[in-house]
C-alpha positions in Angstrom: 112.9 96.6 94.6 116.6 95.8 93.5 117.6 91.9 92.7 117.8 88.8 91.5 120.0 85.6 91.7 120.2 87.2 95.4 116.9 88.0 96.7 115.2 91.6 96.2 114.5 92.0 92.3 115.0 95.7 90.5 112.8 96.5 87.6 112.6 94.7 84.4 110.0 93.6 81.7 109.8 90.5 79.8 108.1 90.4 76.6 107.8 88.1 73.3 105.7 88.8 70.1 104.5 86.5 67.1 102.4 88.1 64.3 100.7 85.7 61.9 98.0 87.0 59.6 95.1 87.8 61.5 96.0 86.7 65.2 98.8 88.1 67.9 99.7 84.9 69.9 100.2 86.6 73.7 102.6 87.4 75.6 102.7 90.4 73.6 103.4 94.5 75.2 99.7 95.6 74.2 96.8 97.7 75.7 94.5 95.8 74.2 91.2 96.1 75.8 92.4 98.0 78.6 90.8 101.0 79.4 90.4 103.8 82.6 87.2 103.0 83.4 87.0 98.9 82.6 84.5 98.5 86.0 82.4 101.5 85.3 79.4 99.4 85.3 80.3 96.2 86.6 81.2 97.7 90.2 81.9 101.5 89.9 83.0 101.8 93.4 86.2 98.8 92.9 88.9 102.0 93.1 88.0 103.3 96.8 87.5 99.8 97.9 91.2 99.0 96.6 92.4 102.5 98.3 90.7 102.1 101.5 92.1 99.1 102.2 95.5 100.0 100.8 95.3 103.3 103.0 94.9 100.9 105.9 97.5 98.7 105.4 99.8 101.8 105.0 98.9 103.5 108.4 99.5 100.5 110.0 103.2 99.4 108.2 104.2 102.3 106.2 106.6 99.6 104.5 103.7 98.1 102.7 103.4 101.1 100.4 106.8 99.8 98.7 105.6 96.3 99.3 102.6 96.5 97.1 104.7 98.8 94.4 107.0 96.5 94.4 104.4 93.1 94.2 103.1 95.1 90.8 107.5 95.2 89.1 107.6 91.7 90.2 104.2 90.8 88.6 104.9 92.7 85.4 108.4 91.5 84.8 107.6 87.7 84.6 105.5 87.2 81.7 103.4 89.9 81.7 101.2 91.8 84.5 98.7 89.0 85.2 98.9 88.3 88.5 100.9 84.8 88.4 103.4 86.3 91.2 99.9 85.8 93.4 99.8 81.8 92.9 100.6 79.1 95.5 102.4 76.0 94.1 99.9 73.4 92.9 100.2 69.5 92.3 100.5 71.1 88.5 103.3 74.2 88.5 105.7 75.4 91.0 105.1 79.4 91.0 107.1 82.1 91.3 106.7 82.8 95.0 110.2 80.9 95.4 112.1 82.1 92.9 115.3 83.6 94.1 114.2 87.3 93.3 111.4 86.5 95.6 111.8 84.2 98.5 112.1 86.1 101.8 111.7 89.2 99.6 108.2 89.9 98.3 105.2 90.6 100.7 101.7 92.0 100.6 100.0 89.3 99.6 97.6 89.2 102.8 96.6 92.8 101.8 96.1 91.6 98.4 93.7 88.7 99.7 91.9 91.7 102.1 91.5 93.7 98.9 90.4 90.9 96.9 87.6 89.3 100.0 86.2 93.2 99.9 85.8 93.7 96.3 84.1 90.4 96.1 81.8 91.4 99.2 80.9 95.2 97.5 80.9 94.1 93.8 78.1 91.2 94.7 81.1 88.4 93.0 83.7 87.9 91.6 84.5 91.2 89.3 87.9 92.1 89.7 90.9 90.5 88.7 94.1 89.8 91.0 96.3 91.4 88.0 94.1 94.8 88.1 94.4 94.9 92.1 98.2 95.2 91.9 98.1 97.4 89.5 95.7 100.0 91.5 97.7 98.9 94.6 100.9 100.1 93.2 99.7 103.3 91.8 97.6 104.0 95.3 101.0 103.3 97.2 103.0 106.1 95.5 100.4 108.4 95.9 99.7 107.8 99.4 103.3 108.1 100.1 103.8 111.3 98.6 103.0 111.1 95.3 101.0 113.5 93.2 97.2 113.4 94.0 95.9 110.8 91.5 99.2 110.4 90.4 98.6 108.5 86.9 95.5 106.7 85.5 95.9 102.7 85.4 94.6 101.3 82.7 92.3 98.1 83.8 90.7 95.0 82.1 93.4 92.6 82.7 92.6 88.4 83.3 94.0 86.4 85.5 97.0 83.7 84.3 95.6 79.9 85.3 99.7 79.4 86.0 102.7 80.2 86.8 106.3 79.3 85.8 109.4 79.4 88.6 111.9 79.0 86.1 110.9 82.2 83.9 110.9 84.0 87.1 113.9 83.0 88.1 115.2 83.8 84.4 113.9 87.4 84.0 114.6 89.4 86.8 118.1 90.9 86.3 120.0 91.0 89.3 121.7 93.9 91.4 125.4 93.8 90.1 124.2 94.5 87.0 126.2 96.9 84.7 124.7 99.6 82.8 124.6 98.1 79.4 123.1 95.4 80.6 120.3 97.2 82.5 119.2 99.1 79.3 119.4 96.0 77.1 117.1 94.3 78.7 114.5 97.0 78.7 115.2 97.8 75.5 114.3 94.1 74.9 110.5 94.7 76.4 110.2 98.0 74.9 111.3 100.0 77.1 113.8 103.4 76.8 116.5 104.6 78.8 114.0 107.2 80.1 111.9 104.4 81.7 115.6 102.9 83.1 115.5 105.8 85.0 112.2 106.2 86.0 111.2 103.0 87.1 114.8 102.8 89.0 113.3 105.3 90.9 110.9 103.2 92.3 113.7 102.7 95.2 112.7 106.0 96.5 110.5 104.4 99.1 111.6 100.6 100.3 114.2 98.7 102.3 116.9 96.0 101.0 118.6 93.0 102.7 122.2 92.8 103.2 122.4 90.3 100.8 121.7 92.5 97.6 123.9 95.4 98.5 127.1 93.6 100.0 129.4 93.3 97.4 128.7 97.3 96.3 129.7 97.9 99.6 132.9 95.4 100.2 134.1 95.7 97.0 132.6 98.7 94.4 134.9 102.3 93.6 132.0 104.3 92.3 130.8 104.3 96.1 131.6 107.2 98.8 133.9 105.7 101.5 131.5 107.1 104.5 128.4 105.8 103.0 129.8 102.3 102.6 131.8 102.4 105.8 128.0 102.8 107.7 126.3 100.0 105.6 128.8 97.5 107.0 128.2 98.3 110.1 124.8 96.7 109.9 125.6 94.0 107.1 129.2 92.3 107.4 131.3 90.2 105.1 129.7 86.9 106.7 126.5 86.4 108.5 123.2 89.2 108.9 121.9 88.3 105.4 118.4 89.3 106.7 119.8 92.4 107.6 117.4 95.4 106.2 118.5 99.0 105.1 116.6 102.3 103.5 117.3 102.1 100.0 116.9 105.7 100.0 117.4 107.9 103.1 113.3 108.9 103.0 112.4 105.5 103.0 108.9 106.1 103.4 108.8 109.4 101.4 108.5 108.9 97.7 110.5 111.8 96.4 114.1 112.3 94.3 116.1 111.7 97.3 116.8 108.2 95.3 118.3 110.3 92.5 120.1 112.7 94.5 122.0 109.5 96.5 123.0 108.4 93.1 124.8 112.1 92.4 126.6 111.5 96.2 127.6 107.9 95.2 125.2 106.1 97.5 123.7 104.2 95.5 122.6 101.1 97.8 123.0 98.5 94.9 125.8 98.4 92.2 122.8 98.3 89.5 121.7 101.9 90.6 124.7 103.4 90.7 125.7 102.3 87.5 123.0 104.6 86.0 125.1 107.6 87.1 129.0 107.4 86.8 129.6 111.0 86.5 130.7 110.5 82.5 128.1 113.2 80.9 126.1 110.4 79.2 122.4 110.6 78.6 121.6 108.6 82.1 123.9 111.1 83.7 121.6 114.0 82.5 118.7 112.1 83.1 119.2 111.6 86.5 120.3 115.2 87.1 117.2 116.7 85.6 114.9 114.2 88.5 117.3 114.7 91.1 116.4 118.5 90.4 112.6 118.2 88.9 110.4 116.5 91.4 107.3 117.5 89.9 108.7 115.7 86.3 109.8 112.8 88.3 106.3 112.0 89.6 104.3 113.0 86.5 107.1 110.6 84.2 107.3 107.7 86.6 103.3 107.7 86.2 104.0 107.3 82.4 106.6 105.0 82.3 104.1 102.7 85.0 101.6 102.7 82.7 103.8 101.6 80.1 105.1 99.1 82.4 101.8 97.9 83.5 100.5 97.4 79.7 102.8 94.1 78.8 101.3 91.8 78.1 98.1 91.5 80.1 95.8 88.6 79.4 92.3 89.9 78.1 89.1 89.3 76.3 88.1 85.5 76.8 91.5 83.9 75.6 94.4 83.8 78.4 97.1 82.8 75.4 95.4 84.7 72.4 94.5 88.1 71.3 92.6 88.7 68.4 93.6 92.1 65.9 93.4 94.8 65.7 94.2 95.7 69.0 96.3 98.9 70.4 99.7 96.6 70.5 103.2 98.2 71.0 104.5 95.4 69.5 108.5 96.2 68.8 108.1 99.8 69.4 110.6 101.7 71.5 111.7 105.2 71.8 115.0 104.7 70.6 114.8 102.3 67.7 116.9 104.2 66.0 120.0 104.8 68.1 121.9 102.4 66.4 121.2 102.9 62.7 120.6 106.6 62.8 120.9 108.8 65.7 120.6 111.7 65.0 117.2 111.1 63.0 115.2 112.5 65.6 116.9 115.9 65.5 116.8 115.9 61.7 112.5 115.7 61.4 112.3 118.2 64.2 114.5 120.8 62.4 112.7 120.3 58.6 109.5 120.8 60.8 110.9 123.9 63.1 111.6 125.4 59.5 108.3 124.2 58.0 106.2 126.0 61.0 108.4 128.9 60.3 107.4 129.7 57.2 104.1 128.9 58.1 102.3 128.9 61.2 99.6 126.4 60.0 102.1 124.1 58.9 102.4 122.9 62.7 98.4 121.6 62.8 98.4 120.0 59.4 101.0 118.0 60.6 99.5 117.1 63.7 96.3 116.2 61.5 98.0 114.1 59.1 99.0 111.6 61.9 95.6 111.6 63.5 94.4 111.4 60.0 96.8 107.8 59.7 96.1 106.2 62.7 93.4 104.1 64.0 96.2 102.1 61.9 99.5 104.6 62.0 101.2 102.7 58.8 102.0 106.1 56.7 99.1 104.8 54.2 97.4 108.7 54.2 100.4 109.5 52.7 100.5 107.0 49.3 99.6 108.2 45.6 97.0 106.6 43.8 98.6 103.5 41.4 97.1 101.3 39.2 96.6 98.7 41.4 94.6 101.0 44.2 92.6 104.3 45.4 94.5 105.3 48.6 93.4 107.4 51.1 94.4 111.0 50.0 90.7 111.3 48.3 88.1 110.3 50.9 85.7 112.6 51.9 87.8 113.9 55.4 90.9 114.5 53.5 90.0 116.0 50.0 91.2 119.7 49.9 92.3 119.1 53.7 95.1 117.0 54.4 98.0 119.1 53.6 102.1 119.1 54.2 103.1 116.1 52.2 106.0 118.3 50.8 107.5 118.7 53.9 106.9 114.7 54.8 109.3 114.6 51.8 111.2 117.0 52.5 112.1 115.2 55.8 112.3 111.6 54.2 115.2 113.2 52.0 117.4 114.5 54.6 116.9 110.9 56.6 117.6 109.0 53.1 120.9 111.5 53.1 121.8 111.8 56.3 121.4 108.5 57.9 123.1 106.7 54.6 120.2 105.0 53.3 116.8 104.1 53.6 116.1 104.1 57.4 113.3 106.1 58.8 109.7 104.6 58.0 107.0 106.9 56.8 105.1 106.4 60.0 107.4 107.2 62.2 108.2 110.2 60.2 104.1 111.3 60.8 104.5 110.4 64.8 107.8 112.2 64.9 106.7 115.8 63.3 102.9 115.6 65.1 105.1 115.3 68.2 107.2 118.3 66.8 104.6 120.3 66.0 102.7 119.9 69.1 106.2 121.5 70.8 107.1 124.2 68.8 103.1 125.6 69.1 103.5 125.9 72.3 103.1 122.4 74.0 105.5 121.5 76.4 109.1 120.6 75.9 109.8 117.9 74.5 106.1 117.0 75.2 106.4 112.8 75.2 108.5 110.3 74.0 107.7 108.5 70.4 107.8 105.3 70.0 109.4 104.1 67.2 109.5 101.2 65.0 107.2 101.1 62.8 107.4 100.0 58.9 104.9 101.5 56.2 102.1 100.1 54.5 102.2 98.8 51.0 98.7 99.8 50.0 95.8 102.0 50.8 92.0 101.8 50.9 90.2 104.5 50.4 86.8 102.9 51.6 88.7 102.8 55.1 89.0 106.0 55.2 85.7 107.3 54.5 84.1 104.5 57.0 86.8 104.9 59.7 87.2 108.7 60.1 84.9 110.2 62.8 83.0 113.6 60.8 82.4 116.8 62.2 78.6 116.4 62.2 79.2 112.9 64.3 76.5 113.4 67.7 78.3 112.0 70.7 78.0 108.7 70.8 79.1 107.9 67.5 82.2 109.7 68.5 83.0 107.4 71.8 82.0 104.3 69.4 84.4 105.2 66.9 87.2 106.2 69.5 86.6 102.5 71.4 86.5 100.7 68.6 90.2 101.5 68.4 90.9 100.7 72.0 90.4 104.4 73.3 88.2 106.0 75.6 86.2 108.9 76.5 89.2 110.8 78.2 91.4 109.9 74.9 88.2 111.3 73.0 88.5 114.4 75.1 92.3 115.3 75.1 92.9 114.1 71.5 90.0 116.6 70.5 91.8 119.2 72.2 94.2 118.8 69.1 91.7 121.4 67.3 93.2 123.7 69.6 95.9 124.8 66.7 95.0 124.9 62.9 92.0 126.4 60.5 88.9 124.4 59.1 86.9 125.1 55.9 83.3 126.5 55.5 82.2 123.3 54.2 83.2 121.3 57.7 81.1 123.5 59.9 78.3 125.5 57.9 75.5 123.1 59.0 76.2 124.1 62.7 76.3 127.9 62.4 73.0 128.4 60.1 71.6 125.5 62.3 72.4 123.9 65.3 71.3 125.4 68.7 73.9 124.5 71.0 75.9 128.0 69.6 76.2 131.2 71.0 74.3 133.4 68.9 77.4 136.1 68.4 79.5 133.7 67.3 77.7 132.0 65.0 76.3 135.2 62.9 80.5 136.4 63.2 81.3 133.0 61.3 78.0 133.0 59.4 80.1 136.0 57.3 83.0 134.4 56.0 80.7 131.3 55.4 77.3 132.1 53.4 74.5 129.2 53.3 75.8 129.0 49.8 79.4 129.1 48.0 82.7 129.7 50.1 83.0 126.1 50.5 87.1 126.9 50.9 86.8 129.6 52.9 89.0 129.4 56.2 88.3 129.9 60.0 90.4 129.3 63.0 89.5 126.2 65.3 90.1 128.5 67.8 90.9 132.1 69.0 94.0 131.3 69.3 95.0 129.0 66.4 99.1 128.8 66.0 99.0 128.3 69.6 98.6 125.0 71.7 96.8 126.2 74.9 93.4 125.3 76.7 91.4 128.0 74.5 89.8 125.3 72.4 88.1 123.7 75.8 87.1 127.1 77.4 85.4 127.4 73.7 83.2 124.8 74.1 82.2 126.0 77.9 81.4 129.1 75.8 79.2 127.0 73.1 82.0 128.3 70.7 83.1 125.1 68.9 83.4 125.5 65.6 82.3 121.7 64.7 79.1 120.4 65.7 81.2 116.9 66.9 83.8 119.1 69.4 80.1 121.0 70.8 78.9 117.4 71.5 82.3 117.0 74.3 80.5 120.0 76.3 76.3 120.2 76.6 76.2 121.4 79.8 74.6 118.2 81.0 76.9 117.0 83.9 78.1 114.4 82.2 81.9 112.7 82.5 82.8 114.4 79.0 81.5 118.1 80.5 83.9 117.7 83.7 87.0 116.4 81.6 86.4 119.7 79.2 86.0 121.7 82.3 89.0 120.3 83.6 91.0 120.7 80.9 89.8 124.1 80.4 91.6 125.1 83.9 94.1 123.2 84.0 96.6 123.7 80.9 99.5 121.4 82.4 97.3 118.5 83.3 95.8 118.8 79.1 99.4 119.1 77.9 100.5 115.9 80.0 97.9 113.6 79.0 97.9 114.9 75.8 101.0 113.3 75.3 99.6 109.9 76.8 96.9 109.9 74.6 98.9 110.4 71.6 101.3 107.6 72.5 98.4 105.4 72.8 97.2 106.5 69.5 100.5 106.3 68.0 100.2 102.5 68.6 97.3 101.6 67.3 97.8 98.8 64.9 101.7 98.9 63.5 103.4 97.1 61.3 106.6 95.8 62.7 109.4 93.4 62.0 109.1 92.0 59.1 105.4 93.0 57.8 105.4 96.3 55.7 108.5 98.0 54.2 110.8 101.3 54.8 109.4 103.2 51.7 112.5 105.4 50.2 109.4 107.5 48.9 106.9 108.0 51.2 104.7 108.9 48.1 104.9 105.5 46.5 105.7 101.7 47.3 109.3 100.4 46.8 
């Protein structure tokens, strides 16, 4: 996977945006209707069809795993992951299939058209989309290969494109001599971070390379060991053997951090690799250190970064130009918006929260609520005063005496107004930053996931949204999923972003009608709560979520297996029916990495629900009030 005006194409991601009122006019980096479980009921068994046949190709060419990973980059980068790299030239379009990043390079596609001929035989037509099969493929390929089991959940739903365009092919896939700024600019440019550089980069852990994208490193690059260049001449010289092939990594077929350990010995096969370490203690440097020595963060990140990768701009819905809002849409969010106008903003909101949670405890959940309590539109609008001209959001029913720890939302905004010379740091950002924050300091891992930044605040508030968009803690079930796909998540986001009740106290008013009357309680635990909370008065009264309450664990799930939930909605996640929901809660109640890992995804994917960006909204210099 290296490339580009040669012939073997590294990673990059193309993406362009235009808001205009009500409509997002695609190509745009959005989730939109993409979800884990898209084919459910149209033909649940479309993932082990895809494997099997991927499994098959793989025993017989262990090459093809790379191949097919490889097929998904080259999809993704050129306008999107919608399966135009799949088209033949027609009387109307010359495709991408002969672009320079792809002629004599690319392959696969006759295991695409096998797994394409067998979901259309198994799913009784024509189900599945082209775009979703490279996508599976790719994420099957790693695993198979050494991956984790299951190694990340792809999010499906995506249409095929009805074209294909040679020229923006040949225009967006950067090419192997890159240098390092270059690299990161243009995945900065598609909304991607230096951590996904890295990750994806690492992609070349399985795959080979023609001599033709790796000969100049090796003729005429410094930052290259002698010995390791000496050998690849051997096999590719200064003229002639351009079809020559060489490992990109020395465990070709073995997806592993060998990649990232060649890079720390100066064998990098192409120039663009290398360039990502040059020994000079920058942030790739460390980056690429920590993988090199972490191969259980290198698999569980690259998984991340894929699905980030595989979520530009697919074509959805009905419309194969047009996307209807609101939709979960990245838009100009990236993880390091704010590198150039204030760098150090990120360590500034995590030490006003560090001190915030150390004077109190509880201080870490209210913050985590007040960003849940934002989004399903995370525009900092919880957090305006009442004016003249509207009701905001700070009385509706779900937040009145409950949202808490706008002091110490201002006490951050005024450091970043001091600190990074001016008005900087939105209001939103400021809510995804310290739930983030919070999430770490209780106990969740470190540095749990990466923010995306970039969003702008609101300039008014409804309160009506509020009360109608809030899910309530008497909500059954189903009005639960409803509410959570409504806003382009699912029943896992339902399940891990529910696990957020696993830090923080709730009042007697939130949960009284299930301990004096639901049955789905143990009967010890509701007569212990049924004290602090009499059938009448106490409304403020406090109780813990959980057992455990300043601590972010797995206690909250093992609760419900106990029928311990303090809210009638959190009971509803476990009944003890068999259901998906029970076996994600039973999951998650055993398995505290895999809940503090997708956690993280689900919050991301929260955290980009409806932003404003560009130019819509403004940077309030008080998060309290409009400018």
């Amino acid at each position: 996977m290296a490339a580009a005006n040669s012939h073997q194409p590294i990673l990059v991601l193309f993406t362009t945006f235009v808001v205009a009122a009500a409509i997002v006019l695609a190509p745009t980096t959005c989730t939109a209707q993409l979800t884990r479980d898209f084919y459910q009921q149209s033909c649940p068994n479309a993932l082990q069809i895809i494997r099997s046949v991927v499994n098959e190709a793989i025993n017989r060419e262990t090459r093809m795993g790379a191949s097919l990973l490889r097929l998904h980059f080259h999809d993704c980068f050129v306008n999107g992951c919608d399966g135009s790299i799949l088209l033949d030239d027609t009387a109307n379009f010359t495709g991408e299939k002969t672009a320079f990043a792809n002629l004599n390079s690319v392959r696969g596609f006759d295991v695409i058209d096998e797994i394409k001929a067998t979901l259309n035989t198994y799913c009784n037509g024509n189900v599945v989309s082209c775009a979703d099969i490279l996508a599976v493929a790719a994420r099957d390929s790693v695993e198979i290969l050494g991956g984790p089991s299951y190694s990340y959940e792809v999010q499906l739903g995506r249409r095929d494109a009805t074209t294909a365009v040679l020229d923006d092919a040949n225009r967006n896939l950067p090419a192997p001599t890159f240098d390092f700024s270059q690299l990161l600019s243009i995945f900065q440019s598609h909304g991607l971070g230096l951590q996904d550089l890295i990750l994806l980069s690492g992609g070349h852990t399985i795959g080979l390379a023609r001599c033709t994208t790796f000969r100049d490193r090796i003729y005429n690059d410094t930052n290259i060991d002698p010995e390791f260049a000496a050998s690849l001449r051997e096999g590719c010289p200064v003229n002639g053997g351009d079809n020559n092939t060489t490992p990109i990594d020395s465990t070709t077929t073995q997806f592993d951090t060998v990649y990232f350990k060649s890079l720390l010995q100066k064998k990098g096969l192409f120039h663009s690799d290398q360039e990502l370490f040059k020994s000079d203690g920058s942030d790739s440097d460390n980056l690429v250190q920590h993988y090199a020595n972490s191969p259980e963060d290198f698999k569980v990140d690259f998984g991340a970064s894929m699905i980030k990768m595989g979520n530009i701009n697919p074509l959805t819905g009905y419309a194969a130009t047009i996307v209807l809002v609101p939709t979960t849409c990245t838009a100009q969010l990236t993880s390091d918006f704010y590198k150039q106008s204030c760098p150090q903003a990120l360590q500034i909101i995590r030490s006003v929260v560090k001190q915030a949670i150390n004077r109190e405890a509880r201080m870490g959940a209210s913050l985590l609520r007040l960003h849940f309590h934002d989004c399903f539109g995370c525009d900092g609008s919880i957090l305006l005063d009442d004016t003249d001209s509207f009701t905001g959001e700070k009385t509706a029913g779900p937040n009145l005496n409950s949202v808490r720890g706008f002091d110490v939302v201002d006490d951050i905004k005024a450091a970043l107004n001091r600190d990074c010379h001016g008005n900087v740091v939105s209001c939103a950002d400021i809510l995804a930053v310290a739930a983030r924050d919070s999430v770490e300091i209780l106990g969740g891992p470190s540095y749990s996931y990466e923010v995306l930044l970039g969003r702008r605040d609101a300039t008014t508030a409804v309160l009506n949204d509020a009360n109608r968009n809030l899910p309530a803690p008497f909500f059954a079930f189903s009005q639960l999923l409803s509410s959570f796909q409504s806003h382009g998540l699912d029943l896992q986001d339902l399940i891990l972003l529910s696990g957020g009740h696993t830090i923080g106290l709730a009042r007697c008013t939130t949960f009284r009608a299930r301990i004096y009357n639901d049955t789905n309680i143990d009967p010890a635990f509701a007569a212990s709560l049924q004290k602090g909370c009499p059938a009448n008065g106490g409304d403020d009264n406090t109780a813990p979520i959980d057992s455990t309450t300043a601590h972010f664990d797995t206690v909250y799930f093992k609760s419900l297996l106990q029928k311990k939930g303090l809210f009638h909605s959190d009971q509803e996640l476990f009944k003890s029916d068999g259901s998906d929901s029970d076996n994600l809660v039973q999951h998650y109640a055993n398995s505290p990495q895999d809940f503090k890992v997708d956690f993280g995804a689900s919050m991301v994917k929260m955290g980009n629900i409806k932003p404003l960006t560009g130019s819509d909204g403004e940077i309030r210099l008080n998060c309290r009030k409009i400018n």
